[in-house]
FINU-670150 format. One record per atom (N, C-alpha, C, O): residue number from 0; x, y, z. Coordinates in nm, 4 decimals, decimal comma. Layout:
N
[NUM [X Y Z]];
...
***
This chain:
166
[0 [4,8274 4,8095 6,1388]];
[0 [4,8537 4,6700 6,1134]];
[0 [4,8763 4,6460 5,9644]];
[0 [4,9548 4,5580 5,9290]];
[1 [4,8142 4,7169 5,8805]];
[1 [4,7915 4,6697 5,7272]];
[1 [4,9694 4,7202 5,6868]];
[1 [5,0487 4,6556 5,6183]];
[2 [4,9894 4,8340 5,7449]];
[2 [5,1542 4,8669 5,7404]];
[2 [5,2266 4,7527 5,6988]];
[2 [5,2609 4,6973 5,5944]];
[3 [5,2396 4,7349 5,8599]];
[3 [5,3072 4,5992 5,8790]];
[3 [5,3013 4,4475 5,7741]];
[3 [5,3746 4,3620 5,7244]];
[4 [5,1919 4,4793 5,7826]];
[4 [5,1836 4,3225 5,6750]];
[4 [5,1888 4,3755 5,5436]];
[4 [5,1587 4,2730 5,4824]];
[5 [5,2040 4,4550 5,4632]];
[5 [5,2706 4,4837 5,3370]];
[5 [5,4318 4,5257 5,3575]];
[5 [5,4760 4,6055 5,2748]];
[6 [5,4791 4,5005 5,4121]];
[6 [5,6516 4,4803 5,4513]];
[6 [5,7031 4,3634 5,4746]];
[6 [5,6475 4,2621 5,5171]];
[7 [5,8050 4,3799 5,4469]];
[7 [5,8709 4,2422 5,4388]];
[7 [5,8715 4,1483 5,3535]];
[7 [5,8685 4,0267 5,3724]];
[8 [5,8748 4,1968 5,2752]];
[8 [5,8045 4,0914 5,1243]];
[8 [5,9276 3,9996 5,1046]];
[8 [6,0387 4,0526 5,1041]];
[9 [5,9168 3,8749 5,0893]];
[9 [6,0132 3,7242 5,1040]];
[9 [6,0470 3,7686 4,9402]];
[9 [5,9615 3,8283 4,8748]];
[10 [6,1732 3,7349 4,8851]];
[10 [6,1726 3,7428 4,7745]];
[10 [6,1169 3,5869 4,6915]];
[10 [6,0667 3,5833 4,5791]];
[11 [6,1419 3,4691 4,7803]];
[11 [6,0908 3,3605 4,7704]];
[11 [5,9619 3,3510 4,7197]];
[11 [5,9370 3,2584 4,6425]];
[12 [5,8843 3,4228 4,7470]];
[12 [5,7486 3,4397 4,7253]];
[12 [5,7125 3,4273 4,5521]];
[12 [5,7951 3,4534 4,4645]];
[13 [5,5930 3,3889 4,5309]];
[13 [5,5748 3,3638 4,3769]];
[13 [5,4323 3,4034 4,4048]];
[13 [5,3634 3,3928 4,5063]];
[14 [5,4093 3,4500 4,2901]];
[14 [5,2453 3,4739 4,2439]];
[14 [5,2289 3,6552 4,2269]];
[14 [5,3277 3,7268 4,2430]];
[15 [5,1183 3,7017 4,1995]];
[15 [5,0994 3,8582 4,1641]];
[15 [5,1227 3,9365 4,2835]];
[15 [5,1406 3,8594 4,3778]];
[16 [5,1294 4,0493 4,3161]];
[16 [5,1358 4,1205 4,4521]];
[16 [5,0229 4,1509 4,5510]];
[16 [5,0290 4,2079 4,6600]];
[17 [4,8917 4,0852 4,4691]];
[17 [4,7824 4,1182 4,6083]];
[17 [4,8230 3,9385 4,6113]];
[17 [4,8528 3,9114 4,7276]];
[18 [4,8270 3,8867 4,5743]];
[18 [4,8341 3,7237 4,6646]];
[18 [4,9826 3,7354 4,7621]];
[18 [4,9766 3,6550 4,8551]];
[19 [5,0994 3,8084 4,7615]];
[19 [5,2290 3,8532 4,8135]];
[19 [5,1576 3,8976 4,9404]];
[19 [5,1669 3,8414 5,0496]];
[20 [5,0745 4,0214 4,9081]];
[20 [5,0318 4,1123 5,0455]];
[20 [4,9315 4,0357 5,1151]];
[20 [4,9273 4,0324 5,2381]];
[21 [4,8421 3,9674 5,0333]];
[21 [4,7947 3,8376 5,1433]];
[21 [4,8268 3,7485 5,1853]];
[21 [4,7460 3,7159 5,2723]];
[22 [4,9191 3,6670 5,1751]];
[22 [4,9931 3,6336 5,2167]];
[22 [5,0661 3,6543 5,3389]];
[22 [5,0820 3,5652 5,4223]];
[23 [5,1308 3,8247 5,3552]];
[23 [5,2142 3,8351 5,4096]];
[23 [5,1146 3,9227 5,4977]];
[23 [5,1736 3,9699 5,5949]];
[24 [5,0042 3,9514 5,4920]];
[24 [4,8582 3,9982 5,5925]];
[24 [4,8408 3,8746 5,6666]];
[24 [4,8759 3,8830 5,7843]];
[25 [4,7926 3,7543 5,6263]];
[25 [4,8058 3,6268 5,7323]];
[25 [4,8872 3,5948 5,8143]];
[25 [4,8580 3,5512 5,9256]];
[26 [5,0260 3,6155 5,7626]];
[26 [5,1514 3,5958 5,8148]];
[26 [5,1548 3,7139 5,9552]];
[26 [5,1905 3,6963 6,0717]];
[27 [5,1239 3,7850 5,9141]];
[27 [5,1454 3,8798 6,0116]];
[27 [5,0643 3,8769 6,1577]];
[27 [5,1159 3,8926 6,2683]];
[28 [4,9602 3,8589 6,1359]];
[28 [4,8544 3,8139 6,2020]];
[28 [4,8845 3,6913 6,2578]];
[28 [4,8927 3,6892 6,3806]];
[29 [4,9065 3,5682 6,1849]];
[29 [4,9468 3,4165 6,2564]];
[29 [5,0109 3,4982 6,3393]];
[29 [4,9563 3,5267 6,4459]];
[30 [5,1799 3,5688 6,2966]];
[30 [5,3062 3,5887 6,4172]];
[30 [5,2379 3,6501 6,5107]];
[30 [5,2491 3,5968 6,6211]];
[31 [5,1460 3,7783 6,5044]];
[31 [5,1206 3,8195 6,5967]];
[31 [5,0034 3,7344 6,7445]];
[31 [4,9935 3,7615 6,8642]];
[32 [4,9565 3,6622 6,6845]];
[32 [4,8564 3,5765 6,7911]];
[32 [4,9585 3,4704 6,8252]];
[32 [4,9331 3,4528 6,9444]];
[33 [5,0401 3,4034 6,8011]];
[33 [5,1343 3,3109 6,8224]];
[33 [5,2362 3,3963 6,9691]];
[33 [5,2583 3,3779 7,0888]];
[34 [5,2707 3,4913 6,8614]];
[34 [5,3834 3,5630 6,9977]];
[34 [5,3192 3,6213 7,1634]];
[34 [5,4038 3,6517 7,2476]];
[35 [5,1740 3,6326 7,1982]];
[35 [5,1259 3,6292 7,2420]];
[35 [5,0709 3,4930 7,3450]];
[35 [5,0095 3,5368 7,4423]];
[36 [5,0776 3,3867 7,3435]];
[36 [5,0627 3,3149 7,3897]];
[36 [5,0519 3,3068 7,5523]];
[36 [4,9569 3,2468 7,6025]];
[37 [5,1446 3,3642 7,6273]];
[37 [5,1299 3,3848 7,7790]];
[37 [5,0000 3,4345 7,8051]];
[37 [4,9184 3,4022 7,8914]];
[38 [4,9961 3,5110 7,7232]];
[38 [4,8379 3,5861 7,7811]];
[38 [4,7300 3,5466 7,7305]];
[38 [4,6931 3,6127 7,6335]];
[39 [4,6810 3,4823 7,7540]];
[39 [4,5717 3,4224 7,6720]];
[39 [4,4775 3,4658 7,6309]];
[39 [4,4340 3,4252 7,5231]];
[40 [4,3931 3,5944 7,7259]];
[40 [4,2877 3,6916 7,7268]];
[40 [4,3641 3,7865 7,5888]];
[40 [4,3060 3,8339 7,4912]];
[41 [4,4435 3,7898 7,6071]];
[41 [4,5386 3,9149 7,4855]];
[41 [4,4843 3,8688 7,3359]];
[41 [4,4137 3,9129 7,2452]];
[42 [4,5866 3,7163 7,3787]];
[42 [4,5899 3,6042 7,2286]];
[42 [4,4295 3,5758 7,1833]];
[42 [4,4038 3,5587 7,0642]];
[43 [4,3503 3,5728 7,2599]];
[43 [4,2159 3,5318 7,2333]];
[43 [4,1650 3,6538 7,1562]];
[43 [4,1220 3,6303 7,0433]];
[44 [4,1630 3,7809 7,1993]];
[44 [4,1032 3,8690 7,1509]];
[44 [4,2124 3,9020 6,9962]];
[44 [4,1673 3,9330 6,8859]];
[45 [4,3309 3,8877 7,0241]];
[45 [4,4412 3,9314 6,8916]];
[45 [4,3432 3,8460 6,8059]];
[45 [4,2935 3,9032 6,7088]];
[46 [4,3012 3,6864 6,8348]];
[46 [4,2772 3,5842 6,7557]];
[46 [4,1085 3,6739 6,6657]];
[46 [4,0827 3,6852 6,5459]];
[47 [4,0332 3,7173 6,7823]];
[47 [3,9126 3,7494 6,7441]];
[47 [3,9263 3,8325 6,6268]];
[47 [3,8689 3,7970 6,5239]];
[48 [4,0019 3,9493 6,6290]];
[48 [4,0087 4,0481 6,5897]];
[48 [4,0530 4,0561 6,4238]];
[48 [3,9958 4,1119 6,3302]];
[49 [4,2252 3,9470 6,4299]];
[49 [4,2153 3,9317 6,3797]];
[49 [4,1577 3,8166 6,2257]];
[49 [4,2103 3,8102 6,1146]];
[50 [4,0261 3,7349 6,2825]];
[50 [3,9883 3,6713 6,1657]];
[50 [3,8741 3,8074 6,1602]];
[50 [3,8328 3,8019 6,0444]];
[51 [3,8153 3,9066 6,2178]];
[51 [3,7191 4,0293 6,1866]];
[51 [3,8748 4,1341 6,0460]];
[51 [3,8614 4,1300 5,9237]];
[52 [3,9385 4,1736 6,0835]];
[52 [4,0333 4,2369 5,9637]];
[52 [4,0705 4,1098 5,8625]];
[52 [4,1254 4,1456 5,7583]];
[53 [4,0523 3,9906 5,8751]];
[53 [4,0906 3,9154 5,7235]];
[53 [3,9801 3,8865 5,6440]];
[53 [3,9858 3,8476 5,5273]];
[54 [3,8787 3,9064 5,7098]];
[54 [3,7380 3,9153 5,6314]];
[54 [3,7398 4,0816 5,5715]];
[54 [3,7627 4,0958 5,4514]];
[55 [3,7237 4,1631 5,6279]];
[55 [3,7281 4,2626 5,6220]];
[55 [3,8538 4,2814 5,4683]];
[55 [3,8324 4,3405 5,3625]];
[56 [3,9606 4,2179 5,5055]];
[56 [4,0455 4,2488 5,4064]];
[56 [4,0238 4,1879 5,2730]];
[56 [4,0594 4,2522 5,1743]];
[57 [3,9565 4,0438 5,2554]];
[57 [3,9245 3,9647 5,1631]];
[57 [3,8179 4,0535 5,1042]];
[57 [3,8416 4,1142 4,9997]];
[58 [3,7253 4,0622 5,1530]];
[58 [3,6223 4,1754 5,1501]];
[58 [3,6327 4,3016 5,0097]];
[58 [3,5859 4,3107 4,8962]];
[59 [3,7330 4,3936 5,1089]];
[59 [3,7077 4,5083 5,0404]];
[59 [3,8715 4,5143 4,9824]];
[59 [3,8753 4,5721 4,8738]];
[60 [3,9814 4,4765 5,0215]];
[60 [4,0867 4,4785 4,9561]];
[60 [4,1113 4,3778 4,8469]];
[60 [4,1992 4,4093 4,7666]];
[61 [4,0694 4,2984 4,8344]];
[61 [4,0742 4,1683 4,7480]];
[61 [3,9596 4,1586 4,6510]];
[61 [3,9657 4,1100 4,5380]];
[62 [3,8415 4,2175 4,7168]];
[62 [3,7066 4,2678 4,6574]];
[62 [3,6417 4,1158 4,6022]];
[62 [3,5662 4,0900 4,5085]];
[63 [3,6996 4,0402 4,6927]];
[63 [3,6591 3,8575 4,7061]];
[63 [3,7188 3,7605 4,6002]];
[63 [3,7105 3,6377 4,5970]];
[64 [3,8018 3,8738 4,4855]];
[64 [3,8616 3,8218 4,3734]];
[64 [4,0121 3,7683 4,3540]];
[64 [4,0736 3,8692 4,3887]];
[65 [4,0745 3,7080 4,3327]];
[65 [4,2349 3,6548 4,3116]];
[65 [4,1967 3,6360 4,1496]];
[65 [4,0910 3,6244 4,0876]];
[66 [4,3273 3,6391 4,1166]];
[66 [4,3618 3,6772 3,9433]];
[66 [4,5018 3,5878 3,9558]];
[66 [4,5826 3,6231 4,0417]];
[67 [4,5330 3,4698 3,8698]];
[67 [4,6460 3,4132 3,8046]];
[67 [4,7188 3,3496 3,9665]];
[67 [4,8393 3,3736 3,9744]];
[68 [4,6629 3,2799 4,0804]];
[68 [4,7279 3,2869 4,2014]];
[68 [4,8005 3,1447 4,2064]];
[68 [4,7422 3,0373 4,2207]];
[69 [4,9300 3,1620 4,1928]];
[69 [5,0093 3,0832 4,2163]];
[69 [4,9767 2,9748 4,3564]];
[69 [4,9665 3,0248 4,4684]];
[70 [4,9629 2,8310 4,3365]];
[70 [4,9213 2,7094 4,4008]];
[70 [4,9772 2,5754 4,3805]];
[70 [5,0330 2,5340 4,2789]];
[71 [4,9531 2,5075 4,5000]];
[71 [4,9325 2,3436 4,4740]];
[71 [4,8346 2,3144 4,4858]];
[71 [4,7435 2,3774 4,5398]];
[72 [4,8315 2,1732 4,4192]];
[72 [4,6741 2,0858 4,4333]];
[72 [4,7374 2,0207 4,5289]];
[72 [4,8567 1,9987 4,5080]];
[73 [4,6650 1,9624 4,6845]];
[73 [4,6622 1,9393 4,7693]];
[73 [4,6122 1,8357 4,7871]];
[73 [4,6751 1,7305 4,7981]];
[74 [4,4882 1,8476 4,7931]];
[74 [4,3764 1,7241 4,7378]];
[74 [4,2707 1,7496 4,6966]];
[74 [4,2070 1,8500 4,7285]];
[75 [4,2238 1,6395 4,5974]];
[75 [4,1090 1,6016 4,4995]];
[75 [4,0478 1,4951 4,5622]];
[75 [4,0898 1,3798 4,5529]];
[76 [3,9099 1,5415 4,6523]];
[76 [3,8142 1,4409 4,6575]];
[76 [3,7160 1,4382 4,5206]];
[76 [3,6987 1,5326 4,4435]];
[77 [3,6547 1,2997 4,5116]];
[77 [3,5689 1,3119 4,3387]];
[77 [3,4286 1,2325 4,4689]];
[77 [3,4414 1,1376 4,5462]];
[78 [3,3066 1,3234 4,4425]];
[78 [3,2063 1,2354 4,5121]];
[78 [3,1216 1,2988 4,4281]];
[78 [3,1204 1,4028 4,3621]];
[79 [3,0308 1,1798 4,4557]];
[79 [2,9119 1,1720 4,4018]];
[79 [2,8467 1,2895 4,2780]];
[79 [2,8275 1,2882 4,1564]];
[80 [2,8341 1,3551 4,3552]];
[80 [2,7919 1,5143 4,2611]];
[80 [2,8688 1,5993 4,2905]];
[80 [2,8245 1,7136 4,2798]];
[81 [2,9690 1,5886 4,3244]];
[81 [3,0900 1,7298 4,3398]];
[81 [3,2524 1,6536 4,2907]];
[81 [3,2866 1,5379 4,2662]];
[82 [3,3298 1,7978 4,2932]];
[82 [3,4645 1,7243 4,3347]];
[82 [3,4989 1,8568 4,4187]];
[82 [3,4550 1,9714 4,4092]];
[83 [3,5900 1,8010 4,5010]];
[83 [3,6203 1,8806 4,5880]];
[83 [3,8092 1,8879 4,5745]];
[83 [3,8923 1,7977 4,5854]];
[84 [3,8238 2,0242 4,5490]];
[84 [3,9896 2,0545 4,5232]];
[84 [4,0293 2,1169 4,6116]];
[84 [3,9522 2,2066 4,6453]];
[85 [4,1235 2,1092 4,6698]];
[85 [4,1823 2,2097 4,7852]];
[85 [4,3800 2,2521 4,7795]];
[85 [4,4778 2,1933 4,8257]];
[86 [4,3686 2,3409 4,7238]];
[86 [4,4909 2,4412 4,7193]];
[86 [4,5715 2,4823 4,7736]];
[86 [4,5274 2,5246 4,8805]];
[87 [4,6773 2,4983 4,7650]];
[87 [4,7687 2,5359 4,8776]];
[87 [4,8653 2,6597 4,8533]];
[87 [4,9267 2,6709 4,7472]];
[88 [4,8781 2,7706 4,9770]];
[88 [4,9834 2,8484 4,9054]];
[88 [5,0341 2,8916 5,0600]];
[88 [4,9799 2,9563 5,1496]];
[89 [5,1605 2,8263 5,0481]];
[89 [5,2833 2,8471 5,1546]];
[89 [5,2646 2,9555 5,2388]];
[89 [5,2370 3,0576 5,1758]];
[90 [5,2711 2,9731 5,3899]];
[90 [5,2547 3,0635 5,4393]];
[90 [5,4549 3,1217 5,4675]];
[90 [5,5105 3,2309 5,4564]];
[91 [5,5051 2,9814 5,5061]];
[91 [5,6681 3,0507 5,4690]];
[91 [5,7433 2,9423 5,3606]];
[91 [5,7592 2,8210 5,3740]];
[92 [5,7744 3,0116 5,2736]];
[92 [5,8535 2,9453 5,1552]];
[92 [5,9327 2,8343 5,2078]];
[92 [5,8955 2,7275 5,1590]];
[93 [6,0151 2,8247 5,2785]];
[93 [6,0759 2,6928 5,3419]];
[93 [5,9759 2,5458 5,3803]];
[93 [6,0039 2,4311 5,4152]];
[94 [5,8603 2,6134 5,3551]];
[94 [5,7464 2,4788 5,4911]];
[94 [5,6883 2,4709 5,3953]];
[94 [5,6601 2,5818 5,3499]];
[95 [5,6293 2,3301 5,2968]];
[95 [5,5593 2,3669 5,1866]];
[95 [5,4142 2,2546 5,2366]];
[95 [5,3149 2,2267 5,1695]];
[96 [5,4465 2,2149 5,3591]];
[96 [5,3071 2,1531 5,4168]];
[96 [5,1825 2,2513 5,3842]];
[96 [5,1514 2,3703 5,3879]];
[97 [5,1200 2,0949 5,3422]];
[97 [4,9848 2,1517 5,3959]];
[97 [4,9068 2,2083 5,4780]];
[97 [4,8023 2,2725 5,4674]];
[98 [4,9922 2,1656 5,5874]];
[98 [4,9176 2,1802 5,7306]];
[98 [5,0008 2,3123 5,7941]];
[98 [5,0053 2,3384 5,9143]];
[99 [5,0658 2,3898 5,6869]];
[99 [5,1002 2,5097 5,7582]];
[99 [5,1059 2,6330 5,6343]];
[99 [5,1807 2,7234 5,5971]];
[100 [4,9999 2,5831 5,6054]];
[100 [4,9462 2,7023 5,4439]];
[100 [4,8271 2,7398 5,4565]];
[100 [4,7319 2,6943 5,5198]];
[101 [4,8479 2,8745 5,3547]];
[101 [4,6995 2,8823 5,3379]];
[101 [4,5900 2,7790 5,2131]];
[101 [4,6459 2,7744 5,1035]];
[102 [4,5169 2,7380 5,2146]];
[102 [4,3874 2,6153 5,1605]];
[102 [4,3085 2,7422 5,0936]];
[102 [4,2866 2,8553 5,1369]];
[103 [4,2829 2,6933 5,0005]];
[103 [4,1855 2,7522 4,9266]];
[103 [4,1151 2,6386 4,8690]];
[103 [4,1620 2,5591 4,7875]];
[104 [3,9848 2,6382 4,9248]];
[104 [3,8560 2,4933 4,9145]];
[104 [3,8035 2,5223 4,7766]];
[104 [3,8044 2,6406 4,7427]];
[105 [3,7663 2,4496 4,7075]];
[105 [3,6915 2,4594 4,5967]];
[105 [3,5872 2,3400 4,5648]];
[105 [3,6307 2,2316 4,5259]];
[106 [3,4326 2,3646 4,5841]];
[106 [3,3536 2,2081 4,5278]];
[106 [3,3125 2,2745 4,3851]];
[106 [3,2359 2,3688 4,3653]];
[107 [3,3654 2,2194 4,3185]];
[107 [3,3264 2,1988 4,1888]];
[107 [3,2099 2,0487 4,1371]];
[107 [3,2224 1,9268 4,1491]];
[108 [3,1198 2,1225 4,0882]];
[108 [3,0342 2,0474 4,0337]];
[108 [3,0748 1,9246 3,9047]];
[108 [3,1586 1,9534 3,8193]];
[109 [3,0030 1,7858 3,9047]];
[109 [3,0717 1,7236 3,8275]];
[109 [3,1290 1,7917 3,6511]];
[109 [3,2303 1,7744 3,5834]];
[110 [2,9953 1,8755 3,6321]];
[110 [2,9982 1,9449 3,4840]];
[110 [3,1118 2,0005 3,4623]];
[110 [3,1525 1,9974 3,3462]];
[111 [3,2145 2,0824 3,5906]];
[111 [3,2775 2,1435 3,5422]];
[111 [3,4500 2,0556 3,5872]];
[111 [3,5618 2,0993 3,6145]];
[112 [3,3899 1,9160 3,5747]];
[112 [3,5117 1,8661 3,6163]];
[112 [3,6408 1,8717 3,4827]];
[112 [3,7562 1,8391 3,5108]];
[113 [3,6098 1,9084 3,3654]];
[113 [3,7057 1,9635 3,2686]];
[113 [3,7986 2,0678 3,3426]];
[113 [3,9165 2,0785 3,3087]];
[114 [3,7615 2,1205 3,4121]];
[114 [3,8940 2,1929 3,4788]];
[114 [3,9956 2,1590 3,5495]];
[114 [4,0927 2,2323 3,5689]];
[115 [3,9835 2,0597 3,5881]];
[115 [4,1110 1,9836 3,6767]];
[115 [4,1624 1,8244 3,6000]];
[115 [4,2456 1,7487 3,6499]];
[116 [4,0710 1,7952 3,4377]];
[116 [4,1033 1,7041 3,4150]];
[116 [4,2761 1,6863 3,3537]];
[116 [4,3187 1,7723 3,2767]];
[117 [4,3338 1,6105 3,3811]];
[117 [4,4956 1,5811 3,4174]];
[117 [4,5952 1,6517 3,4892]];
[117 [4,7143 1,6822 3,4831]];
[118 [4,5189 1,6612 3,5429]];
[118 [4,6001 1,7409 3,6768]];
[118 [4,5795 1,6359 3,7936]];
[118 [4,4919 1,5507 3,8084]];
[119 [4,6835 1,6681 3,8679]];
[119 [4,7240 1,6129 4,0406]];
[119 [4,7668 1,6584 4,1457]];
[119 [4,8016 1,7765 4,1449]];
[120 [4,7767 1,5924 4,2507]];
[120 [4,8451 1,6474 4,3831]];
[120 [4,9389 1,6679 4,3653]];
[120 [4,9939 1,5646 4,3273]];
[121 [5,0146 1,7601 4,3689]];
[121 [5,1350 1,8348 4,3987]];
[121 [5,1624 1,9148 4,2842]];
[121 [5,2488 2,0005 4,3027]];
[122 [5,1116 1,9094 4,1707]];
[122 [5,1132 2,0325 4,0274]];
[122 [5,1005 2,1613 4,0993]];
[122 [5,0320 2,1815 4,1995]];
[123 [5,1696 2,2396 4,0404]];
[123 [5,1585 2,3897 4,0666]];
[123 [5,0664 2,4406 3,9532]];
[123 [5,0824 2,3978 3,8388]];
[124 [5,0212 2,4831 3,9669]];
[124 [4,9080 2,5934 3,8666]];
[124 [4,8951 2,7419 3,9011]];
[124 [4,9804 2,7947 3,9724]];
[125 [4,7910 2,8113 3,8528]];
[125 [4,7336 2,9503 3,8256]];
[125 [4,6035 2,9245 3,8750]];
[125 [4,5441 2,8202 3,8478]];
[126 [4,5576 3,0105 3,9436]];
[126 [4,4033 2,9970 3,9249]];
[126 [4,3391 3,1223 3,9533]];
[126 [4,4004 3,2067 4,0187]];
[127 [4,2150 3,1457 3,9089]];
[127 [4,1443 3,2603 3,9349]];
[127 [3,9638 3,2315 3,9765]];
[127 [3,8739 3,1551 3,9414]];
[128 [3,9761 3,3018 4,0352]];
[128 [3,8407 3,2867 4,0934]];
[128 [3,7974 3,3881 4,2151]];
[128 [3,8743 3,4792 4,2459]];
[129 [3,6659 3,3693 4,2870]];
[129 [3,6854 3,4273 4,4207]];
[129 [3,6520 3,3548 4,5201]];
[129 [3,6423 3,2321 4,5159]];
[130 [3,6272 3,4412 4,6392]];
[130 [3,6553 3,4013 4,7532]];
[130 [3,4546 3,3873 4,7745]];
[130 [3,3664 3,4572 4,7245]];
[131 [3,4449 3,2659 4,8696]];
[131 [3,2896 3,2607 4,8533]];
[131 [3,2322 3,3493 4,9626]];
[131 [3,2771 3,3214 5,0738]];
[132 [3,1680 3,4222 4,9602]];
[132 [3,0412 3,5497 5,0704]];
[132 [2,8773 3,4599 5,0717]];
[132 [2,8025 3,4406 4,9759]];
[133 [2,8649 3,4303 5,1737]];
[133 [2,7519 3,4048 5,2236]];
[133 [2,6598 3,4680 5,2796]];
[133 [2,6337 3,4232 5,3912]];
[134 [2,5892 3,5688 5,2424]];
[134 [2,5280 3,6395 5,3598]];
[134 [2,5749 3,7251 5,4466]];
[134 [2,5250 3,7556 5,5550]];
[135 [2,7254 3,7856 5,3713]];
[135 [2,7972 3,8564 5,3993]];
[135 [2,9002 3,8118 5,5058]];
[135 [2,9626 3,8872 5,5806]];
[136 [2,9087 3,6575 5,4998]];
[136 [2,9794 3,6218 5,5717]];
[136 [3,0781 3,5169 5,5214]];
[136 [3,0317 3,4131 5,4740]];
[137 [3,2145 3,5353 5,5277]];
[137 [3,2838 3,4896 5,4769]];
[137 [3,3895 3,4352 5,6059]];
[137 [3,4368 3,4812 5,7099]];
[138 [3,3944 3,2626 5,4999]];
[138 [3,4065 3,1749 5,6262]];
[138 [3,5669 3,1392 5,6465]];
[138 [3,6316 3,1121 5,5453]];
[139 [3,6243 3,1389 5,7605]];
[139 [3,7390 3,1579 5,7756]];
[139 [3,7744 2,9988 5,8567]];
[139 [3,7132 2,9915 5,9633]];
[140 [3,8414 2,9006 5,8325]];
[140 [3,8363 2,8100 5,8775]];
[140 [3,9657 2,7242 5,9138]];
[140 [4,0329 2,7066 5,8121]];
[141 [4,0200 2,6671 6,0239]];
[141 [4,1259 2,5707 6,0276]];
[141 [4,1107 2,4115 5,9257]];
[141 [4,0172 2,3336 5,9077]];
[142 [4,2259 2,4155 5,8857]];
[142 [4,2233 2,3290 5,7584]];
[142 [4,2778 2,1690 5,8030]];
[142 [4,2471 2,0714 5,7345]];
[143 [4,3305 2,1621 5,8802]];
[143 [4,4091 2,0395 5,9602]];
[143 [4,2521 1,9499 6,0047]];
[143 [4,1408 1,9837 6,0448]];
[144 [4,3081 1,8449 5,9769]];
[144 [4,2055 1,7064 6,0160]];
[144 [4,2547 1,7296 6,1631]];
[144 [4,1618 1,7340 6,2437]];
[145 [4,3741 1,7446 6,2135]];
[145 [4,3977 1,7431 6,3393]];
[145 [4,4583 1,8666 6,4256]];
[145 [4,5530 1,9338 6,3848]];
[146 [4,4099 1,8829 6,5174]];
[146 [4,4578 2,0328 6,5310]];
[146 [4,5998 2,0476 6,6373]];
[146 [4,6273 2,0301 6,7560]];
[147 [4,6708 2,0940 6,5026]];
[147 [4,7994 2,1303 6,5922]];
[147 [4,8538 2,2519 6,6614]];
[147 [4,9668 2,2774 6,7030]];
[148 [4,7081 2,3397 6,6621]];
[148 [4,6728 2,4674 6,6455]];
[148 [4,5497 2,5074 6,7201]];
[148 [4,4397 2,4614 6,6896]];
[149 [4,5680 2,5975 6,8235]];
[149 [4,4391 2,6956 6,8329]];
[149 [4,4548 2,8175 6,7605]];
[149 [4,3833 2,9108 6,7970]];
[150 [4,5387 2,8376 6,6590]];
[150 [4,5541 2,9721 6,5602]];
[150 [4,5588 2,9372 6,4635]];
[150 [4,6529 2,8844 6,4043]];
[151 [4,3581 2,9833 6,3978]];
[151 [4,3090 2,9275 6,2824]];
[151 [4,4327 2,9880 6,1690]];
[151 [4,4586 2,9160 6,0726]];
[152 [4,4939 3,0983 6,1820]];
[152 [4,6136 3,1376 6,1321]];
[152 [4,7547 3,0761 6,1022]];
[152 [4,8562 3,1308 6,0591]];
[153 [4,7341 2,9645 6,1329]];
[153 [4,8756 2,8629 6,1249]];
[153 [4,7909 2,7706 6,0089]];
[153 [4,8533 2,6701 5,9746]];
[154 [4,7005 2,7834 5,9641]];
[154 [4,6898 2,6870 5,8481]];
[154 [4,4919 2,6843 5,8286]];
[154 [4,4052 2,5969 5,8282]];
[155 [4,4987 2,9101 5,8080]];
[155 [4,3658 2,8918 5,7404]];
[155 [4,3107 2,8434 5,6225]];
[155 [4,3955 2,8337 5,5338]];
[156 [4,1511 2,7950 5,5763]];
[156 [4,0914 2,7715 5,5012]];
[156 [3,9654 2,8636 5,4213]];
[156 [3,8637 2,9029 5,4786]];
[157 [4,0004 2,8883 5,2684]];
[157 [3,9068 2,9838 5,2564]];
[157 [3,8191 2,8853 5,1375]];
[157 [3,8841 2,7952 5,0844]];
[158 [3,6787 2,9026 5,0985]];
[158 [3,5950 2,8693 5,0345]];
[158 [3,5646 2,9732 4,9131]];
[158 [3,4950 3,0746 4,9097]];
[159 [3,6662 2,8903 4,7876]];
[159 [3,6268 2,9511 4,6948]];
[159 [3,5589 2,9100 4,5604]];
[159 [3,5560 2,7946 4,5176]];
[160 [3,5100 3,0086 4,5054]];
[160 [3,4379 2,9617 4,3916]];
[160 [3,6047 2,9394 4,2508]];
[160 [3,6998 3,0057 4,2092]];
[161 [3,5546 2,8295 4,2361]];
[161 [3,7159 2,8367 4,0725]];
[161 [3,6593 2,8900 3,9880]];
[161 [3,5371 2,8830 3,9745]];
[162 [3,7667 2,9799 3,8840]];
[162 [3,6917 3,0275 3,7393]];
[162 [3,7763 2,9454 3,6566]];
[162 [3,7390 2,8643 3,5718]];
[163 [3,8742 2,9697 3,6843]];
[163 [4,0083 2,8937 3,5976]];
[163 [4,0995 2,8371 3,6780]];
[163 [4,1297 2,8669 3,7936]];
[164 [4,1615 2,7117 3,5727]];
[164 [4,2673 2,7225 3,6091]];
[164 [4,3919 2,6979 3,5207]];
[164 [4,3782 2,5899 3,4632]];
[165 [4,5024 2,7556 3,4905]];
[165 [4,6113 2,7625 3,3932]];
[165 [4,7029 2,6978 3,4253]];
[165 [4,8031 2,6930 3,3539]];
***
């Protein structure tokens, strides 16, 4: 499988080459649980399996870290004691929805709200940071308020910690 999803690289694509190959690791995975659909027992287990290899891949191929990753700001909630930023990076260059990307969550504490100060929804940026591990569990999530989707893969959500952003 890992084959497969390091091929095909969109030239469309922007950002360093492990955000390219993740990218195009999700992608691969969405197509494959999508094209499956008749079978549901198939699609269910493709589905299981694969959010067990994108952990797995965030994990030890990514080593929970992204460096300089090309994004949108999506949205900025500001509450109380947090702000909450959420990122976006195209799963196909043509579709630049939200609701069919990958989300990268971020609560940032008020202290470190200097990092997003003049910035907005729809700016492209850089950012670096990682991916958040809980107890060795790293949370893989559908990002849509509404689900247009039983394939958390059409528009996953990952929880990350921000270091920067450029």
């Amino acid at each position: 499988m890992l084959i497969f999803a390091s091929c095909g690289k969109n030239s469309e694509q922007q950002g360093p080459a492990d955000q390219n190959r993740f990218v195009n690791y999700v992608k691969f995975i969405r197509d494959a649980v999508n094209s499956s659909d008749e079978d549901k027992a198939n699609r269910s287990a493709q589905l299981d399996n694969g959010v067990l290899l994108t952990k797995a891949y965030v994990k030890d191929s990514l080593s929970l870290k992204f460096d300089s990753w090309q994004v949108a700001i999506v949205e900025v909630f500001e509450k109380p004691t947090n702000i909450e930023v959420n990122f976006s990076i195209p799963l196909d260059p043509s579709n630049k929805s939200a609701q069919k990307s990958i989300i990268l969550s971020s609560l940032l504490d008020n202290s470190k709200k200097e990092l997003i100060q003049g910035l907005k929804v729809g700016d492209q940026v850089k950012i670096t940071g990682n991916f958040i591990e809980k107890e060795g569990f790293i949370d893989i999530d559908s990002y849509s308020d509404y689900k247009f989707s039983k394939n958390v893969f059409d528009n996953p959500e990952f929880k990350i910690e921000l270091g920067s952003i450029e």
